[in-house]
C-alpha positions as CSV (number, residue, x, y, z in Angstrom):
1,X,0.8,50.9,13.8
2,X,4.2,49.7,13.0
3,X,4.2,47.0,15.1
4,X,0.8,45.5,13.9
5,X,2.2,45.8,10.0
6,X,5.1,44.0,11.0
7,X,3.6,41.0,12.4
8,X,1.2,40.8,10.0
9,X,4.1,40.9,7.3
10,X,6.4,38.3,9.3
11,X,3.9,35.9,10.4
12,X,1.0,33.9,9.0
13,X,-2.3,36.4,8.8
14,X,-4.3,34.4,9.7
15,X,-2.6,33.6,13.2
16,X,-2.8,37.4,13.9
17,X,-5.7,39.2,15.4
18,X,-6.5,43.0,15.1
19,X,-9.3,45.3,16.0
20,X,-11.8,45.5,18.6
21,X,-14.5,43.3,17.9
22,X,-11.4,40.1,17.2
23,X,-9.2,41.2,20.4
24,X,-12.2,41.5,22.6
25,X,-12.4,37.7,23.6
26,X,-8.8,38.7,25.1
27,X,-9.6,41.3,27.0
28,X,-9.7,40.2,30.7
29,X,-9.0,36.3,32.3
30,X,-10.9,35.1,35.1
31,X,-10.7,38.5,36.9
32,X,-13.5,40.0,34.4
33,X,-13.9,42.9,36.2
34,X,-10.7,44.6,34.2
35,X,-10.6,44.5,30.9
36,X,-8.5,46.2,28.5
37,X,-7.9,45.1,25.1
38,X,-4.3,44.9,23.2
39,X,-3.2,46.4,20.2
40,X,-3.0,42.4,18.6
41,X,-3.4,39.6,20.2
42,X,-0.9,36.2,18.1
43,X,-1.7,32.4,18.1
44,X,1.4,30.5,17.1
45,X,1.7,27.1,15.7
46,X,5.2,26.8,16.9
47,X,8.4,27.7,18.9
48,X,9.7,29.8,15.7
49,X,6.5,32.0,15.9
50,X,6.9,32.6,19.4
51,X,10.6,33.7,18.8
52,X,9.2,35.8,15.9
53,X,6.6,37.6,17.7
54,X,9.3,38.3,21.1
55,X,11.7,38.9,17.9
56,X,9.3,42.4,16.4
57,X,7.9,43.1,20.2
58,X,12.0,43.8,21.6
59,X,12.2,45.6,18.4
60,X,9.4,48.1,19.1
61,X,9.5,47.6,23.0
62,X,6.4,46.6,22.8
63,X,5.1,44.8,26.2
64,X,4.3,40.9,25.9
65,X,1.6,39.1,27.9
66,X,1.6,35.5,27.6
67,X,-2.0,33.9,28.0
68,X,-3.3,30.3,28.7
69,X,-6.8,29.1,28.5
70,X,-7.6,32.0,30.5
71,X,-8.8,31.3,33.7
72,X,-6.7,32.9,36.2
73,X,-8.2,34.7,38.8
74,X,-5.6,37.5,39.6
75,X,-6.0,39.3,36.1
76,X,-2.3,38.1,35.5
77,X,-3.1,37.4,32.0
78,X,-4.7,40.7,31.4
79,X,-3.3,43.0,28.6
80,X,-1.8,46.7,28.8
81,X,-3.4,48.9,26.2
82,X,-0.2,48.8,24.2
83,X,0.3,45.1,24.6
84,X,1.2,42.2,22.4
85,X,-1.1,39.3,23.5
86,X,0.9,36.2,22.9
87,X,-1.9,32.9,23.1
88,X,-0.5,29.3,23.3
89,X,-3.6,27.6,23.2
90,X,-2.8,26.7,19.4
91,X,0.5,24.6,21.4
92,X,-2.0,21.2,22.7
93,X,0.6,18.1,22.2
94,X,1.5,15.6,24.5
95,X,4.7,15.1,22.7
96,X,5.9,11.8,24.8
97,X,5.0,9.4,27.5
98,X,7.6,8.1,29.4
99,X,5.6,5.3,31.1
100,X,8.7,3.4,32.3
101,X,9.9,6.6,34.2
102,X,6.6,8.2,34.7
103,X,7.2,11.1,33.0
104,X,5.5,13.2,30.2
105,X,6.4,15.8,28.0
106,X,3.7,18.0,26.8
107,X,3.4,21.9,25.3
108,X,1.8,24.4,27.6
109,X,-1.6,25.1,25.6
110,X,-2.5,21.3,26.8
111,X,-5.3,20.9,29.1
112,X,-4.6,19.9,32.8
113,X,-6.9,17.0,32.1
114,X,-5.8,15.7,29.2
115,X,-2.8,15.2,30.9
116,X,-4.2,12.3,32.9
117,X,-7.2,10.8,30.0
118,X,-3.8,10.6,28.1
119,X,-1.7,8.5,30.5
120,X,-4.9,6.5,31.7
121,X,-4.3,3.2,30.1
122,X,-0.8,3.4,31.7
123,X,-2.3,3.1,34.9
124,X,-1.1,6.9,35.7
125,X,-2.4,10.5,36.3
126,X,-1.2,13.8,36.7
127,X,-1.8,14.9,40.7
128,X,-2.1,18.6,40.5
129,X,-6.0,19.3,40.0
130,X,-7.3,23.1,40.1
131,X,-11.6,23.0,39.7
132,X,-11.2,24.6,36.4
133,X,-8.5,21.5,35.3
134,X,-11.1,20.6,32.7
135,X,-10.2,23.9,30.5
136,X,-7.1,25.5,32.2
137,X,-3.8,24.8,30.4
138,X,-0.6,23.5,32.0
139,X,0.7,26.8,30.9
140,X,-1.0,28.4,32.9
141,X,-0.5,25.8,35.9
142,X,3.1,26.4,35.6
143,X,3.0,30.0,35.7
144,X,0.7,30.6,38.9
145,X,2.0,26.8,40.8
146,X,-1.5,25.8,40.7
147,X,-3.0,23.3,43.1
148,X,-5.9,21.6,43.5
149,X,-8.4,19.1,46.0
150,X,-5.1,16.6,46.5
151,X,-2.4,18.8,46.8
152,X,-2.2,18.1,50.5
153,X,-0.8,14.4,49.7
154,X,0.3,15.2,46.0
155,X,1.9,18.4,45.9
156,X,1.3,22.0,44.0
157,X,2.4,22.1,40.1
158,X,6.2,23.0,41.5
159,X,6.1,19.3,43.1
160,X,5.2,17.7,39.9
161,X,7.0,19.4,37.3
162,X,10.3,18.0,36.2
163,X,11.7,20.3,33.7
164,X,10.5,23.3,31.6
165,X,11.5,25.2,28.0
166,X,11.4,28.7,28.2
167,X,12.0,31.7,25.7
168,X,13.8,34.3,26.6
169,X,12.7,38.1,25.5
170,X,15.3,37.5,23.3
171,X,14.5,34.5,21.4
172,X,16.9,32.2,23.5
173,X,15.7,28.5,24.3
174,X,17.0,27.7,28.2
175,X,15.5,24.1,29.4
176,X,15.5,24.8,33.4
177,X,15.6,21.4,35.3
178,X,15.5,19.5,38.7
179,X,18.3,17.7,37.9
180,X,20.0,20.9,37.5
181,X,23.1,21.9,39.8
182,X,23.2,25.3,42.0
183,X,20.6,27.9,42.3
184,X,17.3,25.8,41.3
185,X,15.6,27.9,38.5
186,X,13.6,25.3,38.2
187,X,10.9,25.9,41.4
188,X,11.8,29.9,40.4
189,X,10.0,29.3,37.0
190,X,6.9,28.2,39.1
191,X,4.8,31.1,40.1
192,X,6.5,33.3,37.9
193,X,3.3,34.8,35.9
194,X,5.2,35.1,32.9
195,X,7.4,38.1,33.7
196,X,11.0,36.0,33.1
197,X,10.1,33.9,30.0
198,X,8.0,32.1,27.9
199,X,7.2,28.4,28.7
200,X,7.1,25.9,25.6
201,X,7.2,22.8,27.1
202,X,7.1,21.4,30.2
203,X,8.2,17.7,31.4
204,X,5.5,16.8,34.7
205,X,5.9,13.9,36.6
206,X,3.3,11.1,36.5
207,X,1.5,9.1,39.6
208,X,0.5,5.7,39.7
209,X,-3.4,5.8,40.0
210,X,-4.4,4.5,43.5
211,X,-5.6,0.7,43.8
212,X,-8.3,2.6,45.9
213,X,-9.8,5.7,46.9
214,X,-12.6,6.6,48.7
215,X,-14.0,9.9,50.3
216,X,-15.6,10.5,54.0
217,X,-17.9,13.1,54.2
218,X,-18.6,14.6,57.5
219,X,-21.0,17.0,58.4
220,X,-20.5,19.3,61.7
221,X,-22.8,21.3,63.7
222,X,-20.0,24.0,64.5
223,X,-17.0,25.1,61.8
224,X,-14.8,25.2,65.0
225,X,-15.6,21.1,65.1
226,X,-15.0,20.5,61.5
227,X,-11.3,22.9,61.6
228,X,-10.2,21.1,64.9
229,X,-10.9,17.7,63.0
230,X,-8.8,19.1,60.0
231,X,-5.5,19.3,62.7
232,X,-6.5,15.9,64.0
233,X,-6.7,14.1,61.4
234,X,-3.0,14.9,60.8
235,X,-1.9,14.6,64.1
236,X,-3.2,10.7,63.7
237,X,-0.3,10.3,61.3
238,X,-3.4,10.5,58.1
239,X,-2.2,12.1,55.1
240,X,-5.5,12.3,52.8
241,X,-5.6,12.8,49.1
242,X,-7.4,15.2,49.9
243,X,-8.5,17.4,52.6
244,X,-11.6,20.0,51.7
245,X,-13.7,22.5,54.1
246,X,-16.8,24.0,53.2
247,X,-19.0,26.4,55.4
248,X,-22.5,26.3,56.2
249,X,-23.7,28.4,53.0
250,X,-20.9,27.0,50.5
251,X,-22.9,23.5,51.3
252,X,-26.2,25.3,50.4
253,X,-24.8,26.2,47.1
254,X,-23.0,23.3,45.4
255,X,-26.2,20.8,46.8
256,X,-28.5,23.5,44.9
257,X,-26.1,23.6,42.3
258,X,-24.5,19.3,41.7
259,X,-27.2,17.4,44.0
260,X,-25.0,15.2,45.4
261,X,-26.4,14.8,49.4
262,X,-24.6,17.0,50.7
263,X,-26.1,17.6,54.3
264,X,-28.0,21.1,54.1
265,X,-28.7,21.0,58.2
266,X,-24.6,21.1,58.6
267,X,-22.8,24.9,59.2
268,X,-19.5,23.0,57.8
269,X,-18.7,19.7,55.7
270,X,-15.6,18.0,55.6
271,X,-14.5,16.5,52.5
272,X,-11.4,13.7,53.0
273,X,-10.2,11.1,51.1
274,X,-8.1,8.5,51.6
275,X,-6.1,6.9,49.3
276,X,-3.5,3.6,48.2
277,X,-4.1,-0.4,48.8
278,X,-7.0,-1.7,49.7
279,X,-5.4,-2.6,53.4
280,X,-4.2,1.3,53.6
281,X,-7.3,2.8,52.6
282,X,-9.2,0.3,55.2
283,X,-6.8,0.9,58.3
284,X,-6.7,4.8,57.9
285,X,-10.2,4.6,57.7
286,X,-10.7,3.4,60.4
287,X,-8.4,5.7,62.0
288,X,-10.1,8.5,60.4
289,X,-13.4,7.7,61.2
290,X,-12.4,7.8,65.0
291,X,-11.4,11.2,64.2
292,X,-14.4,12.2,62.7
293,X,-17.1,10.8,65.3
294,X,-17.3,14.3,66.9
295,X,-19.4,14.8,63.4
296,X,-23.3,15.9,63.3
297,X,-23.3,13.6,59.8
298,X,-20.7,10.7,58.4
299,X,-21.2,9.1,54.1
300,X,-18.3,6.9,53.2
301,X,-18.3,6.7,49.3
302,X,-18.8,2.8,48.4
303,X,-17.9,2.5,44.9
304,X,-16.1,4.9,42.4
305,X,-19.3,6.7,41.2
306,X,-19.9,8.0,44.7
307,X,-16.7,9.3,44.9
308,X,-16.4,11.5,42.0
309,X,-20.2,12.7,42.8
310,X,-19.0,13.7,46.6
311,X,-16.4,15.6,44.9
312,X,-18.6,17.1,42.3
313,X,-19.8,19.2,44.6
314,X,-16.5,20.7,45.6
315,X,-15.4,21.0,42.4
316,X,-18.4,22.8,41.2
317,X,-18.2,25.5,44.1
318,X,-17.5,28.0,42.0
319,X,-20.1,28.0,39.2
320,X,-22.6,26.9,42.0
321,X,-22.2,30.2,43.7
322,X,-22.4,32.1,40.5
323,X,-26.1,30.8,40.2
324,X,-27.0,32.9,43.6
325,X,-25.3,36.3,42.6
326,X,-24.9,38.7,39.5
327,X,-21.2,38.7,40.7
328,X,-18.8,37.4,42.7
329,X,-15.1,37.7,44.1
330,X,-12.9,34.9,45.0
331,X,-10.1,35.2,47.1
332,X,-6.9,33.1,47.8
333,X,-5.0,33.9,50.7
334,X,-3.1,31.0,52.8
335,X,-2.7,30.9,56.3
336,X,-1.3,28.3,59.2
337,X,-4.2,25.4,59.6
338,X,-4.5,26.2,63.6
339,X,-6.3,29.1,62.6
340,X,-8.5,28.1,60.2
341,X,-11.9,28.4,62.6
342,X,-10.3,31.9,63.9
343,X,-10.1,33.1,60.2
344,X,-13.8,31.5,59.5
345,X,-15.3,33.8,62.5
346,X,-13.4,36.5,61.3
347,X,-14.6,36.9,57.6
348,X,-18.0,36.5,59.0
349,X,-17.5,39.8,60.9
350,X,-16.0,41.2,58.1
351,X,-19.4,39.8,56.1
352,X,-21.7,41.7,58.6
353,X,-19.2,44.8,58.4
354,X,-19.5,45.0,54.8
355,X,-23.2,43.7,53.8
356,X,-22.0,40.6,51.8
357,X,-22.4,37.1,51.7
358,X,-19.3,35.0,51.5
359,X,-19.0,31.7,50.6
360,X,-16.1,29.6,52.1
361,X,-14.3,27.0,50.6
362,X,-10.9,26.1,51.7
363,X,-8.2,24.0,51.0
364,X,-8.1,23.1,54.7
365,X,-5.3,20.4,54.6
366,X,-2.9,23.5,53.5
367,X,-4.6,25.8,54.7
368,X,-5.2,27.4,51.2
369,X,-8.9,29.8,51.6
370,X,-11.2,30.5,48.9
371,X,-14.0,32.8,50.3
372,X,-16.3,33.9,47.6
373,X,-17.9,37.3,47.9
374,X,-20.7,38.0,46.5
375,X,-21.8,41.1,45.0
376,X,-24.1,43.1,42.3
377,X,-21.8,45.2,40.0
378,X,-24.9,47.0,39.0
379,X,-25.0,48.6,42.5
380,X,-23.5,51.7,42.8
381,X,-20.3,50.9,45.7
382,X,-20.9,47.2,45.8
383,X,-18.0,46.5,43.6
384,X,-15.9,48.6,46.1
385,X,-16.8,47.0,49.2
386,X,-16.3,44.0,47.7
387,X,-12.3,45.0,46.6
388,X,-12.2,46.7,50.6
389,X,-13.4,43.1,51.9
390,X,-11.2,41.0,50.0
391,X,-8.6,43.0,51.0
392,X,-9.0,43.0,54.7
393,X,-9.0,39.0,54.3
394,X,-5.7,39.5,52.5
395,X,-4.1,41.2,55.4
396,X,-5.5,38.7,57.9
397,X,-3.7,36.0,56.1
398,X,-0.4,37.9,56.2
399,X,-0.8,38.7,59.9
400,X,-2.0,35.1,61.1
401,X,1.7,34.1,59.6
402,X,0.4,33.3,56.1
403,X,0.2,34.7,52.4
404,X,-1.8,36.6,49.9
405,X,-1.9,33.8,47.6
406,X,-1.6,30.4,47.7
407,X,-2.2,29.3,44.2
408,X,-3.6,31.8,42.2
409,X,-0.6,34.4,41.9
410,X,-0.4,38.1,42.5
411,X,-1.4,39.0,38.9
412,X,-3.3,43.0,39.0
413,X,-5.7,42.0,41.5
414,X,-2.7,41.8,44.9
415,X,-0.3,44.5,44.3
416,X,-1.5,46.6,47.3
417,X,-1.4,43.7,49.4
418,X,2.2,42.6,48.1
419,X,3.3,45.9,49.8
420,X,2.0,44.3,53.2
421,X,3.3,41.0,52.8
422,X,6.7,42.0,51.8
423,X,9.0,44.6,53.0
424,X,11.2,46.9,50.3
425,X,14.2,44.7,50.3
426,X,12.5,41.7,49.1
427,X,10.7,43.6,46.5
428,X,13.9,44.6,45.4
429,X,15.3,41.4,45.3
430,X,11.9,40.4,43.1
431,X,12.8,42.9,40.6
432,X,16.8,42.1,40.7
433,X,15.5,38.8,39.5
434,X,13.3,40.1,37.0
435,X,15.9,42.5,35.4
436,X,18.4,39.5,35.3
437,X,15.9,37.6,32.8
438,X,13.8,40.4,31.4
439,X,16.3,44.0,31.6
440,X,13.9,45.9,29.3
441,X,10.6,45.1,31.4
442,X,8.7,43.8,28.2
443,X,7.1,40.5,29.9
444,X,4.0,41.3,31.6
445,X,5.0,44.3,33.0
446,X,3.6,46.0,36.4
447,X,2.0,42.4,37.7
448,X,2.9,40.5,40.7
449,X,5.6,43.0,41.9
450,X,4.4,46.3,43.0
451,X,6.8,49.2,42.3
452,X,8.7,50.3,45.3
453,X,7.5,53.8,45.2
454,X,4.0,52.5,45.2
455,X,4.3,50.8,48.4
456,X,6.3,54.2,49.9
457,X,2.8,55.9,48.9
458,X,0.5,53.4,50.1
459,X,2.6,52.7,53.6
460,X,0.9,49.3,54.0
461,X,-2.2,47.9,53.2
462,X,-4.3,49.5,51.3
463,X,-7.2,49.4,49.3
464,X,-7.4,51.1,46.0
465,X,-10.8,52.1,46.3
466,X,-11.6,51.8,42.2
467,X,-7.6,53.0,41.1
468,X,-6.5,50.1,38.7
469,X,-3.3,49.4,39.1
470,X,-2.6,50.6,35.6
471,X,-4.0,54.0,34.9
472,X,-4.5,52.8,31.6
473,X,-6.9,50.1,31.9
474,X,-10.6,50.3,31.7
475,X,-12.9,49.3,34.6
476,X,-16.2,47.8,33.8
């Protein structure tokens, strides 16, 4: 195709990848359950590549997805069949520390980790810590306002980024920052999923690293007990670091999975920690610990080993459940923390409904849910259900006065549900926004805003029952 000869012509070869077999490692994100490959995926060096390749793709109106490390779980890095996948994983600097000001400056292919082993000897950290921090990219962070185990006390990515570089479609640097005056493009750029420009750098704010931290664990008899604790444990004035719920077969999984001691008699464990000075950390323990007394079960981590290996289990949720299932779907909706038991009892129904196990992990101190569903894409329907389930937790979350998402975007995977949560006029206000940056539509086109005529055919919710939001893509 034209297109291919000219970016092989205009950039270096070997940063260009054609034909099935080298494009197939593109194919999906973390959402593996679409896949469709490009027509040539490009891995630039630098800024003048990028402008390049946006350069040849406005010049064919050729469609350009922007990719990270990969492991979003919305399918918002996916490619269209006719796609130009643009990969900034080659883009891995940490261009400046700031110590003084406790800032850094770092290109968006960088590693959410290697933020923080980077600033270490400064006595600082980046805050914002999604499970997968040890491979996804800041990039990527950026683009979905990631969170993490401590964004209760912390913040999401939109708290702790100071400033970003984007590309236009057309080539055109535009540095969007909080010290800007007026309409604040700046928190805009977060959550965007790459549909109004490509990010090239990104300035994040840095956090002194805590004299002291250590985690409580609580084990409950009842997940009623342990989501009551959750309110009253802010209600005593506690802010934790972090603030993490896990149900009954969630435990099961990460002990099987980390071995850490988690208790496997509790329905629901309660994962806070508690942060600062020695003397802060001691009174709100104390505080806390009141709190917590209703508990079946109570560890206090001792020493700095214990607490990463409490977390370990958390953090390893994900995989862990993956161990017990051929498949599984995890799902991301956000709702007020007063209903976090009433959302619990519900996806159970919903579980005996639809003949699948969930695992729940939450983000209790925001209120964030991550129920995993598990399922056998070798059965004939399962995969279906599975989408039908997911989806009825979707619309709970909008009806208890919450969202579809709370950190992992829209992507392919919530279009249907977009049409719940938001009303035409907003959606038209999203895609005012997204002509004013992008008019031609080339920058990750049909994710995270449905169309309006596809929520005037769909009504409300409703589950696509196999129909990919792209007739184009392939289904595996």
């Amino acid at each position: 195709m034209k297109i291919v000869n000219e970016l092989l012509d205009k950039l270096p070869k070997e940063i260009v990848l054609t034909g099935e077999e080298n494009t197939r490692p593109f194919e999906c994100d973390g959402l593996s359950v679409y896949r469709q490959k490009p027509l040539a995926v490009v891995l630039p060096d630098n800024i003048e590549q990028i402008k390049q390749v946006l350069k040849i793709c406005k010049k064919h109106n050729t469609p350009v997805v922007t990719r990270g490390a990969g492991t979003g779980l919305a399918g918002g890095a996916m490619p269209l069949e006719n796609s130009v996948v643009l990969g900034l994983s080659k883009l891995n600097k940490v261009k400046s520390i700031d110590a003084n000001n406790q800032l850094a400056v770092v290109e968006p292919g960088v590693r959410n980790i290697a933020i923080s082993e980077a600033v270490a000897k400064y006595g600082l950290y980046y805050a914002p810590d999604p499970s997968s921090q040890i491979a996804c990219s800041i990039g990527g962070n950026v683009a979905e306002n990631s969170g993490g185990v401590h964004c209760l006390k912390y913040g999401l990515t939109v708290h702790n980024v100071e400033a970003v570089k984007i590309l236009t479609i057309n080539g055109e640097e535009l540095v969007l920052s909080r010290d800007d005056q007026g309409l604040g493009l700046l928190a805009m750029m977060n959550g965007s999923e790459g549909l109004l420009g490509v990010i090239v750098e990104i300035t994040v704010k840095l956090t002194q690293t805590p004299k002291l931290a250590r985690v409580i664990m609580a084990g409950f008899d009842s997940v009623r007990d342990c989501a009551n604790s959750v309110a009253d444990i802010i209600k005593a004035g506690i802010i934790p670091a972090g603030l993490e719920m896990m149900d009954g077969f969630a435990i099961e999984a990460a002990e099987g999975f980390a071995k850490v001691g988690y208790p496997l008699d509790a329905q629901a464990l309660l994962l806070c920690e508690l942060d600062g000075s020695e003397a802060e950390v001691q009174a709100e323990l104390e505080v806390a610990l009141k709190v917590l007394s209703v508990a079946s079960s109570i560890k206090v981590s001792n020493n700095e080993q214990e607490r990463l290996d409490l977390w370990k289990g958390r953090k390893s949720a994900f995989p862990a459940v993956g161990r017990l299932s051929p498949d599984y779907y995890c799902m991301d909706g956000t709702i007020p923390k007063r209903h976090l038991a009433d959302m619990l009892e519900k996806i159970n129904e919903l579980s005996k409904k639809y003949q699948l196990r969930v695992a729940n992990v939450f983000h209790a101190g925001d209120g964030n849910l991550h129920p995993l569903i598990l399922y056998d894409a070798n059965i004939e329907g399962e995969l279906k259900r599975t989408e039908e389930f997911g989806t009825e937790i979707l619309k709970l979350s909008v009806d208890m006065g919450g969202s579809i998402t709370g950190e992992h975007g829209v992507g392919v995977e919530k279009l249907d549900a977009m049409c719940h949560q938001f009303n035409s006029k907003e959606l038209e206000i999203f895609h005012k926004i997204k002509a004013a940056f992008d008019p031609e539509g080339l920058l990750n086109p049909g994710k995270a805003i449905p169309e309006l005529h596809r929520c005037a055919e769909l009504g409300a919710m409703h589950v696509h029952h196999g129909q990919l939001p792209h007739p184009e893509l392939e289904r595996f």
